[in-house]
Structure formats: structure tokens, C-alpha cells
N, C-alpha and C positions, 0 to 999 in steps of 0.2 A: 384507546387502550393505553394504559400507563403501565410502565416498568423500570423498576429503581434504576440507577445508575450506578457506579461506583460508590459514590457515598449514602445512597442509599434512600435519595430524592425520588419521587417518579418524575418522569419526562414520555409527556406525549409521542406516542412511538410513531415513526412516519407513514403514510398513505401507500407512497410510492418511494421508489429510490433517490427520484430528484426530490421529494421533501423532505425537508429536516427535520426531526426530532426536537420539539422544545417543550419547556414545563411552562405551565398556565401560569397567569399570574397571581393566583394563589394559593398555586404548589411550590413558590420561588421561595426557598429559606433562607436565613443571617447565614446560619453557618456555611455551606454551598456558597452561596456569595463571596465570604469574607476567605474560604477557599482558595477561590478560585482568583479572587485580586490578590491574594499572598506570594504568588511567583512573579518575580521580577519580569520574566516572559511577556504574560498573561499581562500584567499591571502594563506592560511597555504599550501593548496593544490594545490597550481600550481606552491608555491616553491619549494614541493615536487619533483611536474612530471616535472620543468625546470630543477633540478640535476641529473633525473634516467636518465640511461642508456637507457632504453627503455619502452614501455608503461607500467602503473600499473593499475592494477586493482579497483574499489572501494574499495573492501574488505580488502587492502594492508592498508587503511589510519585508522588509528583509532584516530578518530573526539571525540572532548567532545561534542556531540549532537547523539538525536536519531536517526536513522536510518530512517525516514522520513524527517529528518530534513535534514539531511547528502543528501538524495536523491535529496533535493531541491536545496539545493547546488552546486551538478552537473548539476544539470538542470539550472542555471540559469547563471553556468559558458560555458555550453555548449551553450545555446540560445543567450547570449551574444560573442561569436564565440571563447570564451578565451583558449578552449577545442576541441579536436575532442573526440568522444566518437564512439567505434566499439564493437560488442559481437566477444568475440572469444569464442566458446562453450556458456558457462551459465556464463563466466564472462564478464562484461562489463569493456571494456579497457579505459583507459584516456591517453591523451597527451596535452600538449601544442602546438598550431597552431603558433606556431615561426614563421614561413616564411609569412603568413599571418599577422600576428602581425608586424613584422619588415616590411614589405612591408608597410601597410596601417601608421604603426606608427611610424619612425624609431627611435629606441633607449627608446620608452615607456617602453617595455617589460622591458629592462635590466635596466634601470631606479629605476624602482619599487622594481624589484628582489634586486638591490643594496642596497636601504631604507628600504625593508622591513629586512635586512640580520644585516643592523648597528642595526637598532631600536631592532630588538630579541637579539645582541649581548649587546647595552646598557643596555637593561630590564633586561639582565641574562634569557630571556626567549629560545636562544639559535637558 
């Protein structure tokens, strides 16, 4: 079953309550994307999970925002498809949908990842 989002994407509605919600990859749109990488937040956090090794956790990021805000966050990186999002036990894992991303956009991802990497290294914000 699909039903929009806030901006108006459908997103795969979950199963169950431990599944999450995500849009296909070719319900993923520029604009929802380029959204959803426009918050310094959101941007911090998926530079994050583009360098780890393997998926992290929410709980791994510590956000200058409260913990509903942080929630929104994920949720609007995930509903914009920038994220896959899985419970493993009682934690909620995050990745980066790379191959989705380079597939529908090629070279957006690393694009980004590359500006956003000068601009923290210009700022001294690191």
C-alpha cells in the first residue's frame, strides 16, 4: 500500500510496527532527496553513515536537537528514501541506500558528500 508523505512522495506503508516505512526505488524523487540533504541535521547524519563501516544506530549520533526532533529527522531521511532504516533487537539501524541513490542519481550522492566535506573543512566545523 503507498501513501504520500509530507511532501507528497508515496512511501511503502509498514507491515507491522517493527517495519519501517520506505519508498521503492522508483518512487525515490530529486526533489524529496535534495530535501531532505538540505538540513545541516539530516546532511550531518548521512555523512556519518556514508564513512561507517556498517550500519549505526540512532542512538550512535549525538544531534544538537531533542530527541523528537532527531526522530523527525530520520523520518524524513528515511521517507525521502536517503536511508534504509531496520530494528535489530530495540535498536533502530541506519544506512545509506547508495546503490539506489547512484542508480536513480549518478554521482548526486558523492557530489554532496564532497561539498558538504570542503564547506565543514572551510568553516573549521570539521
Amino acid at each position: 500500500m503507498r501513501a504520500p508523505n509530507r511532501s507528497g512522495a508515496p512511501v511503502t506503508t509498514a507491515a507491522s510496527p517493527r517495519e519501517l516505512a520506505h519508498p521503492a526505488r522508483d518512487e525515490i524523487r530529486l526533489e524529496s532527496v535534495l530535501h531532505a540533504l538540505s538540513d545541516p541535521v539530516r546532511l550531518r547524519v548521512v555523512r556519518e553513515l556514508a564513512t561507517a563501516e556498517s550500519e549505526l544506530s540512532c542512538s550512535y549520533f549525538d544531534l544538537p536537537v531533542t530527541k523528537s526532533t532527531s526522530t523527525h529527522h530520520f523520518r524524513v531521511l528515511r521517507e525521502s528514501g536517503v536511508i534504509r532504516q531496520v530494528y535489530r533487537g530495540t535498536a533502530k539501524m541506519n544506512g545509506v541506500r547508495r546503490d539506489d541513490l547512484d542508480e536513480l542519481f549518478p554521482g548526486l550522492l558523492d557530489s554532496v558528500l564532497t561539498a558538504a566535506a570542503r564547506e565543514a573543512a572551510r568553516l573549521g566545523a570539521g
